[in-house]
Backbone as JSON, one array per atom type, in Angstrom:
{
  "sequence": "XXXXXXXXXXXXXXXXXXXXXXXXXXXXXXXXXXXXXXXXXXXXXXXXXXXXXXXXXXXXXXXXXXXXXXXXXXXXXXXXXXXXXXXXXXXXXXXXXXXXXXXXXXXXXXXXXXXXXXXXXXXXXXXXXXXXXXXXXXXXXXXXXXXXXXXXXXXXXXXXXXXXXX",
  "N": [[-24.31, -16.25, 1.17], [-21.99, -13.9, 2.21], [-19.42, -12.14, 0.56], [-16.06, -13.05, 0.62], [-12.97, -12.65, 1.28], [-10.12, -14.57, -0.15], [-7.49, -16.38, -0.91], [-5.18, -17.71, -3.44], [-2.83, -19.32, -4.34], [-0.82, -20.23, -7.14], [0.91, -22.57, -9.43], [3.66, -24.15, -11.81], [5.18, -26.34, -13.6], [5.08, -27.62, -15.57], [4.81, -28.2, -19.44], [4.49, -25.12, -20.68], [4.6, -23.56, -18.58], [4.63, -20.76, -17.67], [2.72, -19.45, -19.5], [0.5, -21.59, -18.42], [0.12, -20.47, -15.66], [-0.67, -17.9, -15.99], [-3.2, -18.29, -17.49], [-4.23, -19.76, -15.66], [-4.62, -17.49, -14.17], [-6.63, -16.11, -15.35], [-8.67, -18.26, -15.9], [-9.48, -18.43, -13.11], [-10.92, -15.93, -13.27], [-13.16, -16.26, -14.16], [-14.74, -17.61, -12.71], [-18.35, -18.07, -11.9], [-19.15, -16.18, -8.87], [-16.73, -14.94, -8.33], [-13.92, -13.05, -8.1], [-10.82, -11.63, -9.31], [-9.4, -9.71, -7.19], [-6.71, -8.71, -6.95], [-3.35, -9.56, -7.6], [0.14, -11.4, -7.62], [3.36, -10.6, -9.19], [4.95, -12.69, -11.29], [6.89, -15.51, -10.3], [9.98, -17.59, -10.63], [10.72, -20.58, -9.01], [13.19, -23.01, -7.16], [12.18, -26.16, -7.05], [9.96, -27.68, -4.4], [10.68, -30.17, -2.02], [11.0, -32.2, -3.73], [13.82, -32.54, -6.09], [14.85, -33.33, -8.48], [13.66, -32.17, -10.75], [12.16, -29.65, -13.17], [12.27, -25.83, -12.76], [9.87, -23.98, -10.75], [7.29, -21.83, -11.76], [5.48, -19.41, -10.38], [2.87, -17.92, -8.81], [0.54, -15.57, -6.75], [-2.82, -14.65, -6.23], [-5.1, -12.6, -4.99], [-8.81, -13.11, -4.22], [-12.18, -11.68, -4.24], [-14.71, -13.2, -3.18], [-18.1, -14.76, -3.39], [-18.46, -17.76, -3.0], [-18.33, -20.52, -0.94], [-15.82, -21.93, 1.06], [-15.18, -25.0, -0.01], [-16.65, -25.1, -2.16], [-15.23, -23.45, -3.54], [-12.47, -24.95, -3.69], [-13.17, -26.9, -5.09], [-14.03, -25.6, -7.39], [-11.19, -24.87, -8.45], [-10.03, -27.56, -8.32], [-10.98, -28.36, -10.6], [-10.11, -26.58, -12.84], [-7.69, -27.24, -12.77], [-7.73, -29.74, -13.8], [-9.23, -29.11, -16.21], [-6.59, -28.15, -17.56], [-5.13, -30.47, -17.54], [-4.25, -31.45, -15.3], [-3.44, -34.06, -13.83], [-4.1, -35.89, -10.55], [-2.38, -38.19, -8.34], [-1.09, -40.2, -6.33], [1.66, -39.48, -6.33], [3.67, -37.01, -4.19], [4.8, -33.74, -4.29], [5.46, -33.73, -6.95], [6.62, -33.14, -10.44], [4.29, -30.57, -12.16], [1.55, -29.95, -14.59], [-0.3, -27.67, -13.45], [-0.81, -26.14, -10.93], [-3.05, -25.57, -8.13], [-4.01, -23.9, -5.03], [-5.86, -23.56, -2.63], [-5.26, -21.18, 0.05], [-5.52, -19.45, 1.94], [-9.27, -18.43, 3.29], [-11.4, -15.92, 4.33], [-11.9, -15.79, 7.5], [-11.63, -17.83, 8.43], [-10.86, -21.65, 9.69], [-10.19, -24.13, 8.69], [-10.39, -28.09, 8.65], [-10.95, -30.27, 6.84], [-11.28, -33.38, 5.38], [-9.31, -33.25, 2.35], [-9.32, -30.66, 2.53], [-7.66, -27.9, 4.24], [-7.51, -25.12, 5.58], [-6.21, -22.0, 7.11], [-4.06, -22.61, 4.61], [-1.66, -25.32, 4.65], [0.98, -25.51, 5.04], [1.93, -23.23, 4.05], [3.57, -21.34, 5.8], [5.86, -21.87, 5.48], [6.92, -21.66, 3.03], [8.99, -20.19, 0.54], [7.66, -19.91, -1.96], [5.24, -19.7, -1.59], [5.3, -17.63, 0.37], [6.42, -14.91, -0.36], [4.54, -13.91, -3.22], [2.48, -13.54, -2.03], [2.67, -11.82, -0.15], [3.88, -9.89, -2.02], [0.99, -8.88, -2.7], [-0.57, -8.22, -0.45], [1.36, -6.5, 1.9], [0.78, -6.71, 4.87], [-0.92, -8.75, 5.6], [-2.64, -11.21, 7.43], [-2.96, -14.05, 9.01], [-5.5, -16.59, 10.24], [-4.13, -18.54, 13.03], [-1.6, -18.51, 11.78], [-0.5, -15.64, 11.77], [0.98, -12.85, 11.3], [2.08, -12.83, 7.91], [4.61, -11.75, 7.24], [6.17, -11.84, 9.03], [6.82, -14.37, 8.89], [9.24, -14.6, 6.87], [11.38, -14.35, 8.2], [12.18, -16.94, 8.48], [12.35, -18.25, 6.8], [13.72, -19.51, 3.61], [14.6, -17.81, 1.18], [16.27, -17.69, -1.27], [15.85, -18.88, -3.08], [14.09, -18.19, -5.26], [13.02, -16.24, -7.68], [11.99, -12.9, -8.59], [9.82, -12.8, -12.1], [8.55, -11.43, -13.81], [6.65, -9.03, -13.87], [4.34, -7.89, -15.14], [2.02, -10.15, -16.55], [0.2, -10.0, -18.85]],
  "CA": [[-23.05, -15.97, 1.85], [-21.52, -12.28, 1.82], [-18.15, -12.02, 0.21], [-15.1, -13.01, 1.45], [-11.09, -12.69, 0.35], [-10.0, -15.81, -0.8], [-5.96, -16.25, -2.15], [-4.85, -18.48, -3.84], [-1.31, -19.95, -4.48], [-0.2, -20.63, -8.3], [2.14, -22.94, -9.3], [3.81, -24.76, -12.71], [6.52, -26.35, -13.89], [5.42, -28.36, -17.42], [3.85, -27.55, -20.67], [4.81, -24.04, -20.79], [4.74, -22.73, -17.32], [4.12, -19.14, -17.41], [1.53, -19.53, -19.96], [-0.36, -22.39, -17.44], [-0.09, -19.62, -14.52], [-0.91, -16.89, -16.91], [-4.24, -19.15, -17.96], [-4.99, -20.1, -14.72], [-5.49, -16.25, -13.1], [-7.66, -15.47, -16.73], [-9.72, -18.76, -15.57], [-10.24, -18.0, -12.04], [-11.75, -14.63, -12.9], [-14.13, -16.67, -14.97], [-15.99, -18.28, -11.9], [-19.14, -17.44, -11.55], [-19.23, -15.57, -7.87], [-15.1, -15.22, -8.18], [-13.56, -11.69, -8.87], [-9.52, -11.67, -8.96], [-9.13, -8.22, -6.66], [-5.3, -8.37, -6.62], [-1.94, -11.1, -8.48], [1.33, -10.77, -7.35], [4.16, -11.06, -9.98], [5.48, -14.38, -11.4], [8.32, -15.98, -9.83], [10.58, -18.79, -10.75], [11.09, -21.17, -8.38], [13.63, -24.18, -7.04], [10.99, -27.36, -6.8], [10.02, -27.96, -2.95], [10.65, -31.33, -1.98], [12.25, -33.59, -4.82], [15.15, -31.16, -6.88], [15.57, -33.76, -9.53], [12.17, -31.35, -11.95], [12.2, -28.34, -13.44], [11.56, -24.89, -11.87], [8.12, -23.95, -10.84], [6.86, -20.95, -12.18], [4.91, -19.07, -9.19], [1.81, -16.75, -8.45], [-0.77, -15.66, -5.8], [-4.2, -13.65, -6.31], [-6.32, -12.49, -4.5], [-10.26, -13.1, -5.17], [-13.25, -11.64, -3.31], [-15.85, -14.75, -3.48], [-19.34, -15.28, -2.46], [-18.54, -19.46, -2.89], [-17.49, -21.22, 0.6], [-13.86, -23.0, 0.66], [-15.42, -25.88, -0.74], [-16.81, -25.22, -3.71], [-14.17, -22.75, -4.36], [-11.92, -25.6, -4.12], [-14.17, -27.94, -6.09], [-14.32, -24.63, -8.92], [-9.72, -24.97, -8.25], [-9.72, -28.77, -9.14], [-11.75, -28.44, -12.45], [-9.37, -25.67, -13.72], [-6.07, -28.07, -12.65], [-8.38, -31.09, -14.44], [-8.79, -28.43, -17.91], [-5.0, -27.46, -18.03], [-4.21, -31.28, -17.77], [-3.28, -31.98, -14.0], [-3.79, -35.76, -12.99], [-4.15, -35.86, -9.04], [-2.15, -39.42, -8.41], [-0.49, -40.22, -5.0], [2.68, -38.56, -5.66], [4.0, -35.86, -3.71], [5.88, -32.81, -4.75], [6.1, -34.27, -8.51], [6.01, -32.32, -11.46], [3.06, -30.37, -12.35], [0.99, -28.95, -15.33], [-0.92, -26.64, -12.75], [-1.33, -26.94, -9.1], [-3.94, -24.2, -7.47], [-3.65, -24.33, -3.8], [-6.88, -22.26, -1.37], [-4.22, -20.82, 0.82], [-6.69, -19.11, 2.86], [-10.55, -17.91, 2.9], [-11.78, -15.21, 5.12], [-11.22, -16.29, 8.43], [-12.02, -18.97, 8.6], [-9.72, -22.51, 10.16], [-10.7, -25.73, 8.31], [-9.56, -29.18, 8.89], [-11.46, -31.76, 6.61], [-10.89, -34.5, 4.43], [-8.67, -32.58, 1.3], [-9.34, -29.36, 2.86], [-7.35, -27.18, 5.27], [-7.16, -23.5, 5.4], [-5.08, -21.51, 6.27], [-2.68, -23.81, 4.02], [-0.58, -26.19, 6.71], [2.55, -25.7, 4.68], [2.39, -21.98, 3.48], [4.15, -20.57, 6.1], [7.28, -22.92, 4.95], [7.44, -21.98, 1.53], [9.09, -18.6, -0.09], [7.17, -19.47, -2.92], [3.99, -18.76, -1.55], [5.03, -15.99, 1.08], [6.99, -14.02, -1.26], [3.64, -13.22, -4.38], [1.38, -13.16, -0.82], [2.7, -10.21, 0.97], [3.74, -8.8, -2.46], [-0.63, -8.03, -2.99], [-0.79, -7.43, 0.7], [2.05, -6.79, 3.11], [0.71, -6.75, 6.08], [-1.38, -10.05, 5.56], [-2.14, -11.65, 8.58], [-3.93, -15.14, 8.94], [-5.46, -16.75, 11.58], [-3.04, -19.49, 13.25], [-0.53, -18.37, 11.22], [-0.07, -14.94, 12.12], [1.95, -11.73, 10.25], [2.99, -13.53, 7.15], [5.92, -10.71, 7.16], [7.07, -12.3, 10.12], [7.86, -15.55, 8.71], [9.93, -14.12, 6.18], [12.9, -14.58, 8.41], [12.68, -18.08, 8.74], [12.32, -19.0, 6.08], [15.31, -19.34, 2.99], [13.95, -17.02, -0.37], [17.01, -17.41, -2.2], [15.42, -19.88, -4.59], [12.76, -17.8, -5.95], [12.88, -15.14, -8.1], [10.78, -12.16, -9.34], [10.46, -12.86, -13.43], [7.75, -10.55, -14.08], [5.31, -7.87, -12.53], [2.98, -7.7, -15.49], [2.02, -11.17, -17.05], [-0.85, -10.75, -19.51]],
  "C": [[-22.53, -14.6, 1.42], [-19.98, -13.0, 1.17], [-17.21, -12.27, 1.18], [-13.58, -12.66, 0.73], [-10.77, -13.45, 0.62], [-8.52, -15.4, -1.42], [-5.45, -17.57, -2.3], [-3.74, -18.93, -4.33], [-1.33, -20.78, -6.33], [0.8, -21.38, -8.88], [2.19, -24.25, -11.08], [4.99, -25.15, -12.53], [6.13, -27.76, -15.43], [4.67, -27.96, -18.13], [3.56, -26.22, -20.57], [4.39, -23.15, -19.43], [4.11, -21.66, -16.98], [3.05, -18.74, -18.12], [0.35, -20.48, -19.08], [-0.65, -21.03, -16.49], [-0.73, -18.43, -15.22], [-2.68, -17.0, -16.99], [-5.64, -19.56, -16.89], [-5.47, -18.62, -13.96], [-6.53, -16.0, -14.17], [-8.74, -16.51, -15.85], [-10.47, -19.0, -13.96], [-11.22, -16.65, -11.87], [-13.08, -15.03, -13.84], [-15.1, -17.29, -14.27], [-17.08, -17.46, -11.25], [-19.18, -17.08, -9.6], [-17.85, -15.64, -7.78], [-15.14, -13.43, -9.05], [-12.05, -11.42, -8.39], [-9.39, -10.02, -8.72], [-7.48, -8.28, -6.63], [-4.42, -9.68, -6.98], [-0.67, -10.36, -7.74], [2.18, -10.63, -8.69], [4.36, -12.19, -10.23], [6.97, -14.34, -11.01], [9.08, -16.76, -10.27], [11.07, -19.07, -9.21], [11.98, -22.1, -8.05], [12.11, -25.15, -6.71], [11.56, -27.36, -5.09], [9.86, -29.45, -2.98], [11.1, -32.6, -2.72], [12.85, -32.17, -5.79], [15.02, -31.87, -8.09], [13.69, -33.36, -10.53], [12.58, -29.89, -12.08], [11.69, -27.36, -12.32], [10.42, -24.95, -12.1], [8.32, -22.12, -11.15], [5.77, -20.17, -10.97], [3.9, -18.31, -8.97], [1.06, -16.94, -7.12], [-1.45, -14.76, -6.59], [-5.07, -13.72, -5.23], [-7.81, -12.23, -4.88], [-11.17, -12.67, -3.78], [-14.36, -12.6, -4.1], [-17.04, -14.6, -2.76], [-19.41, -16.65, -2.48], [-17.68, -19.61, -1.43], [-16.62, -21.78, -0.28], [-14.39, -23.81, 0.15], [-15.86, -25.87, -1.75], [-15.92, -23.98, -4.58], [-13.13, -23.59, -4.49], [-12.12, -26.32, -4.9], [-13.96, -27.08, -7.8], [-12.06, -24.95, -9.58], [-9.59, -26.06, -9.08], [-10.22, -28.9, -10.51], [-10.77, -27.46, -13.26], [-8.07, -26.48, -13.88], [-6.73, -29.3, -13.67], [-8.03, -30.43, -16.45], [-7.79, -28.46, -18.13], [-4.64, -29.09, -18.53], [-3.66, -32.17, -16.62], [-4.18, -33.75, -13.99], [-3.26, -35.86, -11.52], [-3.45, -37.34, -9.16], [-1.4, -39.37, -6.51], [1.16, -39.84, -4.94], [3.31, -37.5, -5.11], [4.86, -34.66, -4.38], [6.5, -32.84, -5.96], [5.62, -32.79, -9.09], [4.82, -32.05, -12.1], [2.74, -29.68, -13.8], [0.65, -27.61, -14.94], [-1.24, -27.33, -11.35], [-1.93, -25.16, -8.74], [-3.78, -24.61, -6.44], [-4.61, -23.3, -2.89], [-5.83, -22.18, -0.25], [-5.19, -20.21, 2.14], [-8.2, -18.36, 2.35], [-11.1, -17.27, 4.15], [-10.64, -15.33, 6.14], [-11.3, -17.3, 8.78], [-10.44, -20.15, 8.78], [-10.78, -23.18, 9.57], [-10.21, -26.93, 8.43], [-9.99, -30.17, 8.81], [-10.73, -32.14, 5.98], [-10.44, -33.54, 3.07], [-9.19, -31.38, 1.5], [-9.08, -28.62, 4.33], [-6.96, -25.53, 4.83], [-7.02, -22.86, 6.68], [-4.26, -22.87, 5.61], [-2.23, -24.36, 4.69], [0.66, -25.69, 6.41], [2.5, -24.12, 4.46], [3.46, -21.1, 4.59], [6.09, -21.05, 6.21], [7.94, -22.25, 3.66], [7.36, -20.13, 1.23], [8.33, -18.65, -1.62], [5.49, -18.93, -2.62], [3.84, -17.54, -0.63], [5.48, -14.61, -0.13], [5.51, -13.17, -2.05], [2.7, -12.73, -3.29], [1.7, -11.65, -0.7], [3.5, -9.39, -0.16], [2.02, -8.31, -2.86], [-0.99, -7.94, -1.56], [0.2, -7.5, 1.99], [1.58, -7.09, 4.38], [-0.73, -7.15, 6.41], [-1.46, -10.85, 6.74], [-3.39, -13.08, 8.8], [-4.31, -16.15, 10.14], [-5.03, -18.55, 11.49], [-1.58, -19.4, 12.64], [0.65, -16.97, 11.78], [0.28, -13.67, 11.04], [2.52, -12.85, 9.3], [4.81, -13.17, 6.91], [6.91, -11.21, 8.2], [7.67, -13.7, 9.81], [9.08, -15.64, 7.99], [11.27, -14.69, 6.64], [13.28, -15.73, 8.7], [12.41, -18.79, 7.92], [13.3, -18.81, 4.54], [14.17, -18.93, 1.11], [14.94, -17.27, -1.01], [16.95, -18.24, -3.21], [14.33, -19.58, -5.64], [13.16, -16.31, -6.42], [12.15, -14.12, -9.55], [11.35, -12.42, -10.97], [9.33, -12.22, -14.06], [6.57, -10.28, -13.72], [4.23, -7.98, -13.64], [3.43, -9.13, -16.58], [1.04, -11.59, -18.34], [-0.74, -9.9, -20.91]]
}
């Protein structure tokens, strides 16, 4: 498979946060055919979906990959498994580490625990915000100009808490 650009969505909120997100871009540049070309800043976040948890702590990167979406997600869950994460059936709970394949090439997917582009990203200022700061004018297919969702969607719960993290 040739290379593709691959980004990925970052996200904490227990057992030291900014060190998990911190941990997790070091161990994505550790997969074999994985090379982190571009991070945004870290953010703090409000929690999406239940309020009553701590903030989330926030990143994207971008990686050029020679692994398909699937075993780059497969390489995702083993790094959330190291940190600590336990996958269980609740939604929007508090996390150690949550990785999230936001999108890969161009590619549209729509199996069993895998969709790309993301379904939800163009909802959430935590993952447009670190996106279109490593590439404004980001554009994904079904989704569109990420720049354009901007306005419909409410940022005032997220904010920049540092540009260089390591």
């Amino acid at each position: 498979m040739t290379n593709v650009i691959a980004y990925i969505g970052i996200g904490s909120n227990l057992d030291h946060p900014r060190a998990q997100v911190v941990s997790a871009v070091r161990a994505l540049g550790e997969i074999p055919g994985v090379r982190v070309s571009g991070r945004s800043s870290l953010y703090l976040c409000k929690p999406w979906g239940r309020a009553d948890q701590p903030d989330f702590v926030n990143a994207a990167v971008r990686l050029d990959t020679s692994l398909c979406a699937r075993q780059l997600l497969d390489e995702l869950l083993a790094i959330e498994r190291e940190a600590g994460r336990i996958r269980d059936a609740q939604r929007w709970g508090p996390r150690v580490l949550d990785l999230d394949l936001l999108a890969h090439g161009d590619e549209t997917l729509d199996e069993v625990g895998l969709q790309v582009p993301h379904p939800r990203l163009r909802e959430r200022a935590f993952v447009l915000l670190p996106l279109l700061e490593i590439d404004p004018n980001l554009a994904l297919p079904g989704v569109g100009r990420l720049a354009d969702r901007l306005g419909f969607v409410d940022c005032s719960g997220c904010e920049r808490i540092a540009v260089e993290f390591d």
